[in-house]
C-alpha positions as a Markdown table, in Angstrom:
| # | Residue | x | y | z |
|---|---|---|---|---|
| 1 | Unk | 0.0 | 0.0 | 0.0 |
| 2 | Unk | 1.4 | 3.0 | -1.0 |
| 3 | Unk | 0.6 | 6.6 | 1.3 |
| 4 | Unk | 0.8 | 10.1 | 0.8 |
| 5 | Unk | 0.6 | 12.4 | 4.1 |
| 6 | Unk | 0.2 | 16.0 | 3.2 |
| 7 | Unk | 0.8 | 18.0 | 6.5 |
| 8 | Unk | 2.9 | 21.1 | 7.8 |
| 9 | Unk | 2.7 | 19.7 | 11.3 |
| 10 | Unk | 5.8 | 17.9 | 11.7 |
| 11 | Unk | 5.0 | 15.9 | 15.0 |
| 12 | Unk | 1.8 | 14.6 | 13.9 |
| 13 | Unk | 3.3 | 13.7 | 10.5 |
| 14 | Unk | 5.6 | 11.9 | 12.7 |
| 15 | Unk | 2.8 | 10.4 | 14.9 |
| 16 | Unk | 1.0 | 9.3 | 11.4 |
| 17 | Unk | 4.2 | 7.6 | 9.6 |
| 18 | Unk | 4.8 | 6.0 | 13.0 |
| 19 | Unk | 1.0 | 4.7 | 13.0 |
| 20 | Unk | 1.2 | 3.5 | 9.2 |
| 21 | Unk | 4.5 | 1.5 | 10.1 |
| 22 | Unk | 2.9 | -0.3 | 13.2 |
| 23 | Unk | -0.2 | -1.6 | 10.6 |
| 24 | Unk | 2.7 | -3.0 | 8.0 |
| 25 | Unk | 3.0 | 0.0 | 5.8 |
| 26 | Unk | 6.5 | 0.1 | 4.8 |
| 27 | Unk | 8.6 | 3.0 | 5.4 |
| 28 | Unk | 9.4 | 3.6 | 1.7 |
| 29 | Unk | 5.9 | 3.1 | 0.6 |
| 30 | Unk | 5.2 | 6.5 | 2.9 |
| 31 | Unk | 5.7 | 9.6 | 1.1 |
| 32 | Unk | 5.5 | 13.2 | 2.9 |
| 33 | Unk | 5.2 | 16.8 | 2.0 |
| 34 | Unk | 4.1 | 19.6 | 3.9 |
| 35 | Unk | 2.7 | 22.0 | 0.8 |
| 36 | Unk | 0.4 | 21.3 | -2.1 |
| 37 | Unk | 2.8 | 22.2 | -4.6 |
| 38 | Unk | 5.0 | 19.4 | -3.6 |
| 39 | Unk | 2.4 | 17.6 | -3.2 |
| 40 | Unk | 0.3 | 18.7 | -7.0 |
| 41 | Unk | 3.7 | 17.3 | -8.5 |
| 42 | Unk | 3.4 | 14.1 | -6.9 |
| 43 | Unk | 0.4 | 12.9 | -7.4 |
| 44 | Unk | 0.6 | 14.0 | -10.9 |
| 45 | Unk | 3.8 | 11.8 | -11.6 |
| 46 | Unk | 2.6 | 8.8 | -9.1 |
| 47 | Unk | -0.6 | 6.5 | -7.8 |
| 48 | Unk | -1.1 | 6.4 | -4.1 |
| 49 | Unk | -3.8 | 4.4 | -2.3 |
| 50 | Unk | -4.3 | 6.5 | 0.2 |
| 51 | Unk | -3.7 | 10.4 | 0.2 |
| 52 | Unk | -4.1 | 11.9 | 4.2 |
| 53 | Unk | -4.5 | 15.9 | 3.9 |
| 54 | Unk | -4.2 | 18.5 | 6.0 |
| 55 | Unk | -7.1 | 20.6 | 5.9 |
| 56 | Unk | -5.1 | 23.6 | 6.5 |
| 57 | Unk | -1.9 | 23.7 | 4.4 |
| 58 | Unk | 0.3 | 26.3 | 2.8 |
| 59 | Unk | 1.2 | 26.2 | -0.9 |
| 60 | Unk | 4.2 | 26.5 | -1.0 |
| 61 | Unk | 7.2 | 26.5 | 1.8 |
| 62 | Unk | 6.9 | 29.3 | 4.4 |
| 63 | Unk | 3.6 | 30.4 | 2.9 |
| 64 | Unk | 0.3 | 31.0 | 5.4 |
| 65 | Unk | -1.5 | 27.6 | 6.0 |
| 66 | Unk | -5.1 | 28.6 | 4.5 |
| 67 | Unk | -8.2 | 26.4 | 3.9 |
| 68 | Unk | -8.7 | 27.4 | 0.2 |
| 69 | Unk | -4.9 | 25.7 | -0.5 |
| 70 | Unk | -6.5 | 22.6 | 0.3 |
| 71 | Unk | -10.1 | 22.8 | -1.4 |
| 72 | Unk | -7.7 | 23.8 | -4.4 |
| 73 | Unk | -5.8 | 20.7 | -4.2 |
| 74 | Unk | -8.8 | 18.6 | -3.8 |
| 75 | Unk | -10.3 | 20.2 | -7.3 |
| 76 | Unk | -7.3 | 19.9 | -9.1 |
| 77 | Unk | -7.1 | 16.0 | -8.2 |
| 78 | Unk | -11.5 | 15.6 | -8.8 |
| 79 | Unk | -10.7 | 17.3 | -12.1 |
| 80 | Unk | -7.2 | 16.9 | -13.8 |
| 81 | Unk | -6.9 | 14.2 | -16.3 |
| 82 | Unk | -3.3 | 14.0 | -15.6 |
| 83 | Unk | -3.8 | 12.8 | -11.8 |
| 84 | Unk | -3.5 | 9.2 | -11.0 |
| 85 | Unk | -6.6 | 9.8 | -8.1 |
| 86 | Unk | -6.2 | 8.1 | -5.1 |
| 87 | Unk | -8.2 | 5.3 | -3.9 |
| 88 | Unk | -9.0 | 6.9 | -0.5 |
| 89 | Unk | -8.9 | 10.8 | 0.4 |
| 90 | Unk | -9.1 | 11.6 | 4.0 |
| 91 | Unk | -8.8 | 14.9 | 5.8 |
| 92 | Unk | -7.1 | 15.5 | 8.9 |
| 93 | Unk | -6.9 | 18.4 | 11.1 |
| 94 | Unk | -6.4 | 18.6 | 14.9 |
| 95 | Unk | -9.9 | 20.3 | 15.7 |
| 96 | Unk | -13.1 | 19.9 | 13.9 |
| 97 | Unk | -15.1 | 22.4 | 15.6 |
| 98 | Unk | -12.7 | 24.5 | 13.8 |
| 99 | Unk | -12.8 | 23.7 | 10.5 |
| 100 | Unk | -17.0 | 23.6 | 10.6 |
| 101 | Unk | -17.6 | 26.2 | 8.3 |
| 102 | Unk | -16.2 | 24.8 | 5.5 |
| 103 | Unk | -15.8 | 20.9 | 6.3 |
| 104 | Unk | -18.6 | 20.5 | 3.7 |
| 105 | Unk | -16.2 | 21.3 | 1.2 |
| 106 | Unk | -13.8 | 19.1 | 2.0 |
| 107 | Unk | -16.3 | 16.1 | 2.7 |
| 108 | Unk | -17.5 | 16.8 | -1.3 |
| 109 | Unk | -14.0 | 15.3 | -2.1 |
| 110 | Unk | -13.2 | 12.9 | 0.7 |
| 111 | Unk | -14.7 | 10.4 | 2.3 |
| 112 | Unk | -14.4 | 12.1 | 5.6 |
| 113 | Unk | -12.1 | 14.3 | 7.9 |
| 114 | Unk | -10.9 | 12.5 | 11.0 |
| 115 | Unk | -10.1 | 14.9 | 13.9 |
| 116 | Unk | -6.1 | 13.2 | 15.1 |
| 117 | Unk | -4.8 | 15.4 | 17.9 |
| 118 | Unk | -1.1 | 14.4 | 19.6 |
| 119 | Unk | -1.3 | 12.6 | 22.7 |
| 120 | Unk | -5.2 | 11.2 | 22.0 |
| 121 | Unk | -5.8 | 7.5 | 19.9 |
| 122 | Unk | -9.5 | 8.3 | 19.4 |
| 123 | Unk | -8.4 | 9.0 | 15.7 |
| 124 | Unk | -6.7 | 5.2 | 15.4 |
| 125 | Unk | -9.8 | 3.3 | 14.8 |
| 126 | Unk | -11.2 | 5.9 | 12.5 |
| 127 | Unk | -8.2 | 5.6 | 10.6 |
| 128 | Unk | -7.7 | 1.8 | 10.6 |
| 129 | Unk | -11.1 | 1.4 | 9.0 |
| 130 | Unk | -10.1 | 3.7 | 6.0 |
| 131 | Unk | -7.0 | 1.8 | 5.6 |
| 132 | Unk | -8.8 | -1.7 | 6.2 |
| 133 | Unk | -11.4 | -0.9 | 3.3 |
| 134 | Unk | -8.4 | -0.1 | 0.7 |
| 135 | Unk | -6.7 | -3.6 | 1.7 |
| 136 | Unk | -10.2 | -4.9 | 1.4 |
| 137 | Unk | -10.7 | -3.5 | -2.2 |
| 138 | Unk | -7.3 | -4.4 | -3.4 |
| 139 | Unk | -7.7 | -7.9 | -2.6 |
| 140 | Unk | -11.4 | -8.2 | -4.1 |
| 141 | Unk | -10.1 | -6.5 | -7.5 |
| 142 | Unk | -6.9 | -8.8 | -7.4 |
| 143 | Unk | -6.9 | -11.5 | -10.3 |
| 144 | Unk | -10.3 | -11.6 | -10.5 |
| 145 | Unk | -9.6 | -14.1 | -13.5 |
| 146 | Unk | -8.5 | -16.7 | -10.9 |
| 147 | Unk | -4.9 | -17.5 | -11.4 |
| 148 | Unk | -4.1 | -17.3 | -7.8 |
| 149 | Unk | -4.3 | -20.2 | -5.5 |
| 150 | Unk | -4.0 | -20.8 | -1.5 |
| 151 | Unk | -2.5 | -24.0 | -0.3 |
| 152 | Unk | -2.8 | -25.1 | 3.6 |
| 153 | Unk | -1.0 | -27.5 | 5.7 |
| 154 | Unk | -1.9 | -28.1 | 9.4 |
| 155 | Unk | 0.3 | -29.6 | 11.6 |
| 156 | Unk | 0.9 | -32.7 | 14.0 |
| 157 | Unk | -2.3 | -33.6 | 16.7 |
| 158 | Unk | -4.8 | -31.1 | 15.0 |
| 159 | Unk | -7.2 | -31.4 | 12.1 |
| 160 | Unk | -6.4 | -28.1 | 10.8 |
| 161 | Unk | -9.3 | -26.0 | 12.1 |
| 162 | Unk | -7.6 | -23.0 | 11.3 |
| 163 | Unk | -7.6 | -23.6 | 7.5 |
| 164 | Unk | -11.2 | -23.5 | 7.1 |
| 165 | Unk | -10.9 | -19.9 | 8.9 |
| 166 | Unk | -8.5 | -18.5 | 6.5 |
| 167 | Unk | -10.6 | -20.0 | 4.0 |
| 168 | Unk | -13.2 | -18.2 | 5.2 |
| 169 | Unk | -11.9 | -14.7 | 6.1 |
| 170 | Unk | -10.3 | -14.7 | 2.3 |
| 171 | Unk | -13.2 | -15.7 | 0.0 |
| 172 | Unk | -15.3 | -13.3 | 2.1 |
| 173 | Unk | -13.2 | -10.4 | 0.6 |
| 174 | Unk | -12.3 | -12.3 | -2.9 |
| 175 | Unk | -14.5 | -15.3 | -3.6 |
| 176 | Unk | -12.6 | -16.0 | -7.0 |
| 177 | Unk | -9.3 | -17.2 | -4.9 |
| 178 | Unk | -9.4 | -21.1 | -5.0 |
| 179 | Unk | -8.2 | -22.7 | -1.7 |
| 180 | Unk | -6.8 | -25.8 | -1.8 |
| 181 | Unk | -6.8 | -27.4 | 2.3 |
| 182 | Unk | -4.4 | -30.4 | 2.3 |
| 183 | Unk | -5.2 | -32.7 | 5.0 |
| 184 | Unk | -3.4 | -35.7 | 6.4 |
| 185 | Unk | -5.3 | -36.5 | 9.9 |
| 186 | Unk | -4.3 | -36.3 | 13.2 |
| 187 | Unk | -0.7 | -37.3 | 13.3 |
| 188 | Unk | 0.5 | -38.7 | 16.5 |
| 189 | Unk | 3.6 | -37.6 | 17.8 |
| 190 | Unk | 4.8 | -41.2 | 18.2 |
| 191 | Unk | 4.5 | -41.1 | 14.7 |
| 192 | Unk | 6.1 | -37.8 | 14.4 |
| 193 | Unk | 9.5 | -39.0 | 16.3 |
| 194 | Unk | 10.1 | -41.7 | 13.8 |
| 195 | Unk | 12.1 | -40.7 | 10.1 |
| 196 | Unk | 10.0 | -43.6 | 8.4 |
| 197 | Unk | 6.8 | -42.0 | 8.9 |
| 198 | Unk | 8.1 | -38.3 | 8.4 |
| 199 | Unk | 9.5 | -39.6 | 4.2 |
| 200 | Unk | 5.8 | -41.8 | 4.1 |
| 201 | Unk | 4.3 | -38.2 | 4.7 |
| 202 | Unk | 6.5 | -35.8 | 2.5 |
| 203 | Unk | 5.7 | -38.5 | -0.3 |
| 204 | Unk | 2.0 | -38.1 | 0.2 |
| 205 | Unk | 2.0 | -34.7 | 0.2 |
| 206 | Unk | 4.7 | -35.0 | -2.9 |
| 207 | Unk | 2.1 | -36.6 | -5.1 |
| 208 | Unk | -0.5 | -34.4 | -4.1 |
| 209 | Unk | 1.5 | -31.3 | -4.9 |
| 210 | Unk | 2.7 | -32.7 | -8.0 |
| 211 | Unk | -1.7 | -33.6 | -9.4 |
| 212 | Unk | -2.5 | -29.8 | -7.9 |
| 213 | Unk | 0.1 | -28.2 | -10.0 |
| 214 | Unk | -0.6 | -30.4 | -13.3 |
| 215 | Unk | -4.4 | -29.4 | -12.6 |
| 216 | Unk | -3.7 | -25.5 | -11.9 |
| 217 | Unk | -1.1 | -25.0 | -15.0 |
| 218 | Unk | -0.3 | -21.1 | -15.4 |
| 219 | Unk | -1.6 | -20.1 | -11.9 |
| 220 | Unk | 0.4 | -18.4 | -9.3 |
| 221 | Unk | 0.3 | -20.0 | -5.5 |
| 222 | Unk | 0.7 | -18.8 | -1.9 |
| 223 | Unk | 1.1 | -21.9 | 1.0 |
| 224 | Unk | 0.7 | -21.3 | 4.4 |
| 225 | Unk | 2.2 | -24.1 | 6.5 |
| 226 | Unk | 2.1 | -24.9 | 10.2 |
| 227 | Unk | 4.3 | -26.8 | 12.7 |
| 228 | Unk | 5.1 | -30.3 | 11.0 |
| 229 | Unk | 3.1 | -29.1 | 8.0 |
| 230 | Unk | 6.3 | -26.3 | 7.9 |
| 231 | Unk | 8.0 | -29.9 | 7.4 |
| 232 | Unk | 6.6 | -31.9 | 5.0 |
| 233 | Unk | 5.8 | -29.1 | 2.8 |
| 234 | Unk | 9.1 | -27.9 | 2.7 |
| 235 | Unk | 11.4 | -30.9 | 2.0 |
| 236 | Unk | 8.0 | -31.8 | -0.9 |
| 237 | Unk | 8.6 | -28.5 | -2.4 |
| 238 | Unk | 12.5 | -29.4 | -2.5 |
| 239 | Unk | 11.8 | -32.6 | -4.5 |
| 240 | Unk | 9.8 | -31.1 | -6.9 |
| 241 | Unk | 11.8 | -28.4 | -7.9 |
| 242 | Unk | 15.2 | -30.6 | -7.8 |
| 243 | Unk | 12.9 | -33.0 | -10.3 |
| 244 | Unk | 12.6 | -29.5 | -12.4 |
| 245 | Unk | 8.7 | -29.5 | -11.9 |
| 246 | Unk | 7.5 | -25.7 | -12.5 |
| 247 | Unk | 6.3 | -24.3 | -8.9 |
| 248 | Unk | 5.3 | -20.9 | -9.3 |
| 249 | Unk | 5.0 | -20.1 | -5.7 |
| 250 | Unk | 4.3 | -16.4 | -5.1 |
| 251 | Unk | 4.6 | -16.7 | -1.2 |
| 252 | Unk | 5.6 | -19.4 | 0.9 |
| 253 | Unk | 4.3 | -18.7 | 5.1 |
| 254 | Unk | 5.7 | -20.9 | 7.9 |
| 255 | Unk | 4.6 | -20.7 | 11.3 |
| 256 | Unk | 5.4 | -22.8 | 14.2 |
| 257 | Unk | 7.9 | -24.2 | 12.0 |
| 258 | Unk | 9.8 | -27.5 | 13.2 |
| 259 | Unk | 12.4 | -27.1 | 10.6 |
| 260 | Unk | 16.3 | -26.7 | 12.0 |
| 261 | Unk | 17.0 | -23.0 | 12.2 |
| 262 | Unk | 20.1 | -24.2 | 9.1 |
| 263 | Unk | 17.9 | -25.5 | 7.1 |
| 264 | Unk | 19.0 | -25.2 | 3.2 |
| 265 | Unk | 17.2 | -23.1 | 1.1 |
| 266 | Unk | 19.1 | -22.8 | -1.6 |
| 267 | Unk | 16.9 | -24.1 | -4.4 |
| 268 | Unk | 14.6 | -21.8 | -3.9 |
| 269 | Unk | 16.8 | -19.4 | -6.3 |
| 270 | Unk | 15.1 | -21.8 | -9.0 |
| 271 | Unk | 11.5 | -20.4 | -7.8 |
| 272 | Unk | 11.7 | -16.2 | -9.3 |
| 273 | Unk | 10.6 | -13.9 | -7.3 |
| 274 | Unk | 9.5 | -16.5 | -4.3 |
| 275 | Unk | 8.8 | -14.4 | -0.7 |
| 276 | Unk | 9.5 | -16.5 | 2.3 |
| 277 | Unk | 7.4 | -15.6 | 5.1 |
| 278 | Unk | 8.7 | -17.2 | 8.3 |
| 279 | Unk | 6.3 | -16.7 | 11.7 |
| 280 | Unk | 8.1 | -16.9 | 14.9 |
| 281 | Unk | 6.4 | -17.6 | 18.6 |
| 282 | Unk | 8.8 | -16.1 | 21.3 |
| 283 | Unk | 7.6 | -18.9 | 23.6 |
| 284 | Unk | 7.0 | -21.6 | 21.4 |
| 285 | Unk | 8.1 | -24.2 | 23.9 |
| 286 | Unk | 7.1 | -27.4 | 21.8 |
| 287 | Unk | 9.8 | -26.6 | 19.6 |
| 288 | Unk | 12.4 | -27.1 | 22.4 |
| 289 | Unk | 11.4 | -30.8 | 22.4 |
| 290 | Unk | 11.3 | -31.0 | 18.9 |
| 291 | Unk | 15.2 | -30.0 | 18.6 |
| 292 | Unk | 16.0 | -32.1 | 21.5 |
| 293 | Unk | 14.0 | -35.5 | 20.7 |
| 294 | Unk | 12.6 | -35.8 | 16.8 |
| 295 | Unk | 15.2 | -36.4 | 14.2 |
| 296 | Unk | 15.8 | -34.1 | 11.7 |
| 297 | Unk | 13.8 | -31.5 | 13.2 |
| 298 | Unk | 14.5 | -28.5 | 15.0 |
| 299 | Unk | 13.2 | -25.1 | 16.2 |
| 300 | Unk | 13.2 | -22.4 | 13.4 |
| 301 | Unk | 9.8 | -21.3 | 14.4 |
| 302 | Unk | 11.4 | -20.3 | 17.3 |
| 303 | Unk | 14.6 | -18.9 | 16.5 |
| 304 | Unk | 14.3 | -18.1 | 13.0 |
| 305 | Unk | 16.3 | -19.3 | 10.4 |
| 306 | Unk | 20.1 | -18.3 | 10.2 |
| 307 | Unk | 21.3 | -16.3 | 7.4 |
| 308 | Unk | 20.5 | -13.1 | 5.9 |
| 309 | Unk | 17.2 | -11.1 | 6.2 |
| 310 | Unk | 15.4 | -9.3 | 3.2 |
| 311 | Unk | 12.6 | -8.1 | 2.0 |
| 312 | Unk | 11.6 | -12.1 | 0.2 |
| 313 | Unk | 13.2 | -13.5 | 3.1 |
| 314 | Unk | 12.2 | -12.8 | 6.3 |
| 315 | Unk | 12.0 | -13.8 | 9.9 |
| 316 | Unk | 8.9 | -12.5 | 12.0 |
| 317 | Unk | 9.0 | -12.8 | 15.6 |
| 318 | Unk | 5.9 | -12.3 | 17.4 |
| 319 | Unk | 4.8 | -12.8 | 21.3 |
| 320 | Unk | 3.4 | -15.6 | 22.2 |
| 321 | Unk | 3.2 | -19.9 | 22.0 |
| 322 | Unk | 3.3 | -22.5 | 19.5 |
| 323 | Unk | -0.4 | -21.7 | 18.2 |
| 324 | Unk | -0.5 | -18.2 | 18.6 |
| 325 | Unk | -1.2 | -17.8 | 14.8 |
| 326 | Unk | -5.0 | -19.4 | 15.0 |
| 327 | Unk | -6.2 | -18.0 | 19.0 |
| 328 | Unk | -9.0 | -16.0 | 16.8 |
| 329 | Unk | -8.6 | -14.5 | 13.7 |
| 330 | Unk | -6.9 | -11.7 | 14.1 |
| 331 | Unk | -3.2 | -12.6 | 13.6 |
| 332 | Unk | -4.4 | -14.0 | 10.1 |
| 333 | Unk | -6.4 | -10.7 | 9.4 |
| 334 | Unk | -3.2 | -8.4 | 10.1 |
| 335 | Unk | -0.1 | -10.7 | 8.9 |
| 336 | Unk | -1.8 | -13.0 | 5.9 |
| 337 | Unk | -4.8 | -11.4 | 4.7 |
| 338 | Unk | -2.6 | -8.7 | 2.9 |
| 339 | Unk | -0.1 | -10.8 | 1.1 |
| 340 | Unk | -2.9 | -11.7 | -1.1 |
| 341 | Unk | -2.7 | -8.0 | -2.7 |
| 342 | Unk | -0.7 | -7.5 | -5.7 |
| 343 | Unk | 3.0 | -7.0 | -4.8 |
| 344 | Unk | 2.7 | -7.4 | -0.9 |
| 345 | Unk | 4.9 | -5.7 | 1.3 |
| 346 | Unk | 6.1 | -8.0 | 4.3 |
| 347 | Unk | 7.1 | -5.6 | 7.3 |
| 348 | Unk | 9.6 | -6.8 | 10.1 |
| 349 | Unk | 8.2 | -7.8 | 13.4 |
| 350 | Unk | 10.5 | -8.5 | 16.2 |
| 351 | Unk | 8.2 | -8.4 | 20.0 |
| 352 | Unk | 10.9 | -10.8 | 21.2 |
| 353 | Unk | 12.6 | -9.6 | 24.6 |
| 354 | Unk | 16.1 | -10.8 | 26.2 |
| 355 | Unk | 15.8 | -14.6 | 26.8 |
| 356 | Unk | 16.0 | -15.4 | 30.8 |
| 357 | Unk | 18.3 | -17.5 | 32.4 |
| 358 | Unk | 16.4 | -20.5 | 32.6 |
| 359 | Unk | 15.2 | -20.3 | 29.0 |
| 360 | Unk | 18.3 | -19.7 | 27.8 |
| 361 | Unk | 19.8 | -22.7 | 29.2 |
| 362 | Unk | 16.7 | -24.9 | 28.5 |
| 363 | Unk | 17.8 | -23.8 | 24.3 |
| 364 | Unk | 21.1 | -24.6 | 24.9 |
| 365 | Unk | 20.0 | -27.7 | 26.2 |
| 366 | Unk | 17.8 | -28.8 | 23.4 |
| 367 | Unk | 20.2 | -27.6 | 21.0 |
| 368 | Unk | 22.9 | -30.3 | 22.3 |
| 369 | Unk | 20.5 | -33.3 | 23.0 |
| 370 | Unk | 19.6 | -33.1 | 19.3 |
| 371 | Unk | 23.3 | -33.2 | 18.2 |
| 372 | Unk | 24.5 | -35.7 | 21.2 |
| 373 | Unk | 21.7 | -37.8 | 22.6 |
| 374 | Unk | 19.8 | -37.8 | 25.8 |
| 375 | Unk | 22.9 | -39.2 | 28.0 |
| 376 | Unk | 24.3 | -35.5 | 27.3 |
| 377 | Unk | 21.0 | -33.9 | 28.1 |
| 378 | Unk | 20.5 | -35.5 | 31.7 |
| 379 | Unk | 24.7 | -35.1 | 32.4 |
| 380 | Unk | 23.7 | -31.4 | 31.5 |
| 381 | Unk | 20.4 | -31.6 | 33.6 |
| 382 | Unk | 21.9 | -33.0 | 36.8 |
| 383 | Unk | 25.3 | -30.4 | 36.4 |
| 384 | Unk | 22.4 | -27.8 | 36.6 |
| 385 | Unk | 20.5 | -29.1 | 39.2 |
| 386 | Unk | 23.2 | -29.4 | 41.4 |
| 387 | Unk | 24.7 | -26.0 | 41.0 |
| 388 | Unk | 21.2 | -24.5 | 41.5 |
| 389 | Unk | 21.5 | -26.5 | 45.0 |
């Protein structure tokens, strides 16, 4: 999503880009001026989704803020052919009362004028609605000719709930997306712990992937993954692409992900213009006993993945557990429903704090029992407990 902020008054401009950030604009998607010159020449030259004005502006540098400067802007925007028109207009200004004998004029050319004064939030929800309805619209004009499809994979001891939810919240803004749910019951984690079981699954979902592309040739796809579904689709994916099957992933989300925090990515430079989502849980705890006890697995939803970050490869680190992603619907509404726009932008998210003592050890722990056995986990364990006493 792409903003213009027209304003003079440098803190709240500040308050505003700080806001937009927060709600996963990206910094250089926000674009500020404080005149309607500046501002004329932009819009004349560039499409924004969103233009936020000043009701009172100057028009050029140093001039007097007036009214009219912005009513003129407005005009020239309603009326000038050579304007790429915003999808949404919305006023600002710090005191409505004050602008009541001509907020008419303004409300002819926006939608409304949101009073945002520093050091109140009574403006954020106004706000967040206006900027809900332009990710809203995006998505529901998005390939409306269907070449976009979503691929889920739930993870170990669940039956995927969730996907039907993102189903759900997804064809209720764009019922043209197909969503394909791939199920493979409730795995048990005896299952889980054993590598014969883990190679029967990725084979399974292998084939599968393998009849949904050959069925879906030309489209585009996005997979979200969870926990052991990280997993299997993952080494899948691997296969099919070192086999040379064409797997035109747009985005890839994991969350929860089991996966060792080195785990190769490398052929995923044979998948152009691939964006690697990966969803983090500060206190995913599970995955502790994943990197100490299951083979081949580790705790990348926890720790991320090593290596460099960038804007088609990030980490996301986000407070909370193992399901955090699925406690309601919100997490999917502000992290997944707007990668489904055309070119989505992916902001960074790190809540995480300093790890405590006893956490940090309990890593460090798992860490070692996956590369040395238990024997080194319970020397560790009873070193620990006897120095604690």
């Amino acid at each position: 999503m792409k903003v213009i902020l027209i304003d003079d008054n440098e803190k709240r401009a500040k308050l505003l880009c700080n806001w937009m950030t927060s709600i996963g604009v990206l910094d250089e998607n926000i674009t500020v001026v404080d005149n309607t010159t500046e501002a004329r020449f932009l819009i004349s030259r560039n499409y924004y989704d969103v233009l936020l004005l000043d009701v009172v502006l100057p028009k050029r540098k140093q001039d007097k803020a007036l009214w009219s400067n912005g009513i003129e802007l407005l005009r020239y925007i309603s009326a000038s052919n050579r304007v790429k028109t915003p999808e949404k207009i919305v006023g600002i200004t710090a005191y409505s009362e004050d602008i009541s004998s001509f907020k008419d004029k303004f409300e002819e050319h926006c939608l409304n004028v949101v009073e945002v004064k520093l050091g109140t939030t009574e403006w954020i929800p106004k706000l967040s609605k206006a900027f809900s309805y332009i990710q809203s619209s995006k998505i529901a004009r998005l390939r409306a000719d269907g070449d976009l499809v979503a691929v889920t994979v739930h993870g170990i001891r669940t039956f995927g709930q969730w996907q039907e939810r993102l189903k759900k919240m997804i064809q209720g803004e764009a019922d043209y997306i197909k969503f394909l749910s791939y199920k493979y019951g409730y795995f048990s984690v005896i299952f889980f712990v054993f590598p014969f079981f883990q190679r029967l699954e990725v084979n399974r979902l292998k084939l599968a992937l393998k009849g949904m592309i050959a069925a879906n040739p030309g489209k585009e796809f996005i997979v979200f993954s969870h926990s052991f579904g990280t997993y299997l689709f993952a080494h899948a994916f691997q296969e099919l692409i070192e086999d040379g099957e064409s797997f035109n992933i747009k985005t890839l989300v994991l969350s929860g992900s089991v996966l060792k925090a080195t785990h190769d990515w490398s052929f995923t430079q044979a998948v152009p213009g691939l964006n690697l989502i990966n969803e983090c849980g500060s206190d995913d705890r599970i995955l502790w006993l994943s990197e100490a006890f299951v083979p081949k697995t580790g705790m990348a939803g926890r720790t991320g993945f090593y290596g460099f970050n960038s804007d088609h490869f990030r980490n996301r680190f986000h407070l909370g557990g193992h399901s955090l992603y699925f406690e309601g619907d919100q997490f999917m509404k502000d992290n997944w429903l707007p990668l489904f726009v055309e070119n989505p932008s992916t902001p960074a998210y790190d809540e995480r704090g300093d790890l405590n003592l006893v956490a940090n050890i309990i890593e460090q722990l798992s860490v070692l029992t996956g590369k040395f056995g238990l024997y080194l986990f319970l020397i560790f364990l009873l070193f620990f407990i006897w120095l604690c006493f």
